[in-house]
SETORPA-735006 format. One line per field, with one value per residue: residue in three letters; y negated, x, z negated of N, C-alpha, C in turn. Coordinates in steps of 0.2 Angstrom, whole numbers. Example, Ala and Ser with C-alpha at 12.3 -4.5 7.8 and 13.67 -1.06 7.14 Angstrom:
BEGIN
resn <- (ala ser)
n_v <- (28 11)
n_u <- (66 64)
n_w <- (-39 -35)
ca_v <- (22 5)
ca_u <- (62 68)
ca_w <- (-39 -36)
c_v <- (16 0)
c_u <- (66 64)
c_w <- (-39 -39)
//
This chain:
BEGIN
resn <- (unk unk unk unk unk unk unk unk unk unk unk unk unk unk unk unk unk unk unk unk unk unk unk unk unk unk unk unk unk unk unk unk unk unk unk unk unk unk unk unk unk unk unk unk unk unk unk unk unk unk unk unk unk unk unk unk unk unk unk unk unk unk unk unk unk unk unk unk unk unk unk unk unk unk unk unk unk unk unk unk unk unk unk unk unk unk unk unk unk unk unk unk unk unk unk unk unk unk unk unk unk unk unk unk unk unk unk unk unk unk unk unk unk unk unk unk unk unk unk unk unk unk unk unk unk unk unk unk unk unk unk unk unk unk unk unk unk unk unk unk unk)
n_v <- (-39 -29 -25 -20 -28 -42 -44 -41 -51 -53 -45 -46 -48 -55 -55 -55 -46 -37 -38 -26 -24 -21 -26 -25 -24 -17 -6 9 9 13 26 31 29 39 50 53 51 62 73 71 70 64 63 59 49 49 35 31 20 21 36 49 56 65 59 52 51 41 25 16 26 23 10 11 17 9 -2 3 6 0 7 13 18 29 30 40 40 44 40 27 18 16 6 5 -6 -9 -21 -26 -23 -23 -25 -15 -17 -15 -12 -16 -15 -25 -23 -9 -7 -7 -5 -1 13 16 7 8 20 15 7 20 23 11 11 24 19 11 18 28 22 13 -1 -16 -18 -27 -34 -45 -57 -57 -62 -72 -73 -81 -79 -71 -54 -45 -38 -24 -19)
n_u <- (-4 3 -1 10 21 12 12 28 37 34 40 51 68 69 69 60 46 31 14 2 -15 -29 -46 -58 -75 -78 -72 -69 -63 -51 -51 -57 -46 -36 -40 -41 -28 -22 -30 -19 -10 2 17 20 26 26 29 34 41 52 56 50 34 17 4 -7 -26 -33 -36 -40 -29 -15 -14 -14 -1 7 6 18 28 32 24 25 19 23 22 27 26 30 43 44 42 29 24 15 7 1 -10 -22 -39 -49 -43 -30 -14 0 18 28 44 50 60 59 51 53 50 39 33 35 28 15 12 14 -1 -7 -8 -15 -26 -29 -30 -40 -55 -54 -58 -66 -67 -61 -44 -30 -11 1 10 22 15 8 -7 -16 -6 -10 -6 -12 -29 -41 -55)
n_w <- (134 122 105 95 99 99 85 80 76 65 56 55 49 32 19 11 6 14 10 7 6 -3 -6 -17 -24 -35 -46 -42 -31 -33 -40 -26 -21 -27 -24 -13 -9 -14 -6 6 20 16 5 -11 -26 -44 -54 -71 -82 -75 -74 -66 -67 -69 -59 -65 -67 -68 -66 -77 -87 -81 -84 -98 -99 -94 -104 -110 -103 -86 -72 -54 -40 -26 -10 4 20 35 40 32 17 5 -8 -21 -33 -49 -54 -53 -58 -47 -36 -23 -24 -10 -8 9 13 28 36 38 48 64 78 90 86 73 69 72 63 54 56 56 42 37 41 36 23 23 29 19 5 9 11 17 24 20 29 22 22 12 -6 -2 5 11 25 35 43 49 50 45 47)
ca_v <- (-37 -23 -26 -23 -35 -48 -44 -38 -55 -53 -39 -47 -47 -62 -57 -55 -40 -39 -35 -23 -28 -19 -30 -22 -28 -9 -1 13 10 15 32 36 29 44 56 53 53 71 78 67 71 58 64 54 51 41 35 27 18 24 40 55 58 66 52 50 53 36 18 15 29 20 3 13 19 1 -4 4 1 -1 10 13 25 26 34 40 37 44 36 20 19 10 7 2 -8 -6 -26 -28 -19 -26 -23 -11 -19 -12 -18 -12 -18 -25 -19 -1 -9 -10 -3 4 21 12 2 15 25 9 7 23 21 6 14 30 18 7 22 32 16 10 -8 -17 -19 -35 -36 -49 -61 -59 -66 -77 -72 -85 -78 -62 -52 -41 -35 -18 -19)
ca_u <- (2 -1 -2 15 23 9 15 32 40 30 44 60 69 68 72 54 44 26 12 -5 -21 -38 -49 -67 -80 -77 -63 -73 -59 -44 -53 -57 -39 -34 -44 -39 -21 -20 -28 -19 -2 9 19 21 30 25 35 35 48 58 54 46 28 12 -2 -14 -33 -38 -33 -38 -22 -10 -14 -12 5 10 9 25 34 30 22 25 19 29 19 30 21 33 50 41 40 25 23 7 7 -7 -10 -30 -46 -54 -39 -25 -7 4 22 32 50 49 67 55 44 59 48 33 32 35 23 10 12 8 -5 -11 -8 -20 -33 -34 -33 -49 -58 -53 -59 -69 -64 -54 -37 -23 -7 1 18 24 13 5 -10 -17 -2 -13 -3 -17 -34 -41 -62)
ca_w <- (129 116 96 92 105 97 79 79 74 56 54 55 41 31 13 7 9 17 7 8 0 -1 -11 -18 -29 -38 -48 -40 -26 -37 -40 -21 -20 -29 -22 -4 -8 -19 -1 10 22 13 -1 -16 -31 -48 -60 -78 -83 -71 -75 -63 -69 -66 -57 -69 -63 -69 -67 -86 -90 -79 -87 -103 -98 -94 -110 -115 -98 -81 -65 -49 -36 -20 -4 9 27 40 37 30 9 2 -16 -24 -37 -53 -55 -55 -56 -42 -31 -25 -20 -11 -2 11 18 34 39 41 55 68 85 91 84 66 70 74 57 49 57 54 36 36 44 32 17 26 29 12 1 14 13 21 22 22 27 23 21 2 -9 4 6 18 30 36 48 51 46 46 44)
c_v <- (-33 -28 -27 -31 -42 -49 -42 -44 -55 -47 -40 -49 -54 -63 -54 -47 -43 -34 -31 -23 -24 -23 -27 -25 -22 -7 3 15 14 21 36 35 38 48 58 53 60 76 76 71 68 62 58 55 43 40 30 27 20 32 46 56 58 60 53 50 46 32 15 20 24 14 6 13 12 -2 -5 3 2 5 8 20 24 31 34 42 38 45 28 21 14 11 2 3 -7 -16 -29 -25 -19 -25 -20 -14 -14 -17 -13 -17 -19 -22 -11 0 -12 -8 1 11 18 10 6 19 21 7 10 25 17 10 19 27 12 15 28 27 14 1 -10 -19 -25 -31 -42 -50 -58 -62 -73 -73 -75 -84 -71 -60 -50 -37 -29 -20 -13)
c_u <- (-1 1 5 20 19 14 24 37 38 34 52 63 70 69 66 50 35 21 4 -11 -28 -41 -57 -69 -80 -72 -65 -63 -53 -46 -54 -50 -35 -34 -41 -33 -20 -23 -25 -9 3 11 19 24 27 29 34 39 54 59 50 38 21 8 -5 -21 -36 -32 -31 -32 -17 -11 -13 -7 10 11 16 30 30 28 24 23 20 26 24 26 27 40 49 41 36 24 17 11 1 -7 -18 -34 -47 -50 -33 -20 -5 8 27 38 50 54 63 53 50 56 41 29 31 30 15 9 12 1 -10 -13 -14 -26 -36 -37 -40 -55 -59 -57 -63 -69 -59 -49 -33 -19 -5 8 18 22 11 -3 -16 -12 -4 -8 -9 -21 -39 -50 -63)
c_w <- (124 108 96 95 103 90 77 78 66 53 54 47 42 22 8 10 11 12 10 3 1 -9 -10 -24 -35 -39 -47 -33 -30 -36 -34 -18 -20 -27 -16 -6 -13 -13 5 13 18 6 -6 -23 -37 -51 -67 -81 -80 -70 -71 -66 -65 -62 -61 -66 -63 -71 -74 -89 -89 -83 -93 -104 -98 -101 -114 -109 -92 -75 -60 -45 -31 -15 2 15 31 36 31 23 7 -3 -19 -32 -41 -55 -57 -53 -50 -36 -30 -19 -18 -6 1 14 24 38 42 45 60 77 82 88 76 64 70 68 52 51 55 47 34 36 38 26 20 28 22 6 3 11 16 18 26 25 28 23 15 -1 -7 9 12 23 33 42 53 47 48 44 42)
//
């Protein structure tokens, strides 16, 4: 049986969204975050306070910017929208809607998502349930 057919119950909608996790020992990660997404296929968009604005070069901006109200930057992947969250040095959230993983092909441009951000940051990559991190869907070495 292939992957999706293993996983594709971890995608029914359910209310909650699913999350992605790269965890490093280095806010080093943030920076080659950045890097890999400014030459990267995926469009993206950040926004403060609700607001349209530039990305920041650095993690310490964004936290700067939070101060006064909140971030979000939203990578489009296909059809897919993932939105990384700015939460902890050590590590970069992101979450997607499972309703967007409905078939193979879906399923496959998530994956390759995975992939670039495990090879871009070189760490690995979670997904998981919503804030249920012992419920790993799948892991990316």
């Amino acid at each position: 049986m292939d992957r999706w057919n293993n996983l594709k119950s971890h995608f029914e909608q359910d209310g909650s969204l699913r999350d992605i996790i790269v965890t490093s020992e280095s806010r080093d990660s943030w920076e080659l975050f950045f890097a890999a997404l400014k030459s990267a296929e995926y469009s993206h968009a950040f926004t403060h306070g609700g607001n349209i604005a530039t990305l920041p070069d650095s993690i310490d901006s964004i936290w700067k910017l939070q101060n006064d109200d909140p971030t979000l930057l939203s990578v489009q992947v296909g059809e897919l929208l993932v939105n990384c969250h700015f939460f902890k040095s050590y590590e970069i959230e992101f979450d997607i809607d499972p309703k967007d993983i409905n078939s193979k092909t879906d399923f496959v441009v998530l994956l390759n998502f995975l992939s670039w951000l495990n090879k871009s940051i070189k760490s690995s990559v979670v997904l998981t349930h919503e804030n249920s991190r012992e419920e790993v869907i799948l892991r990316i070495e």
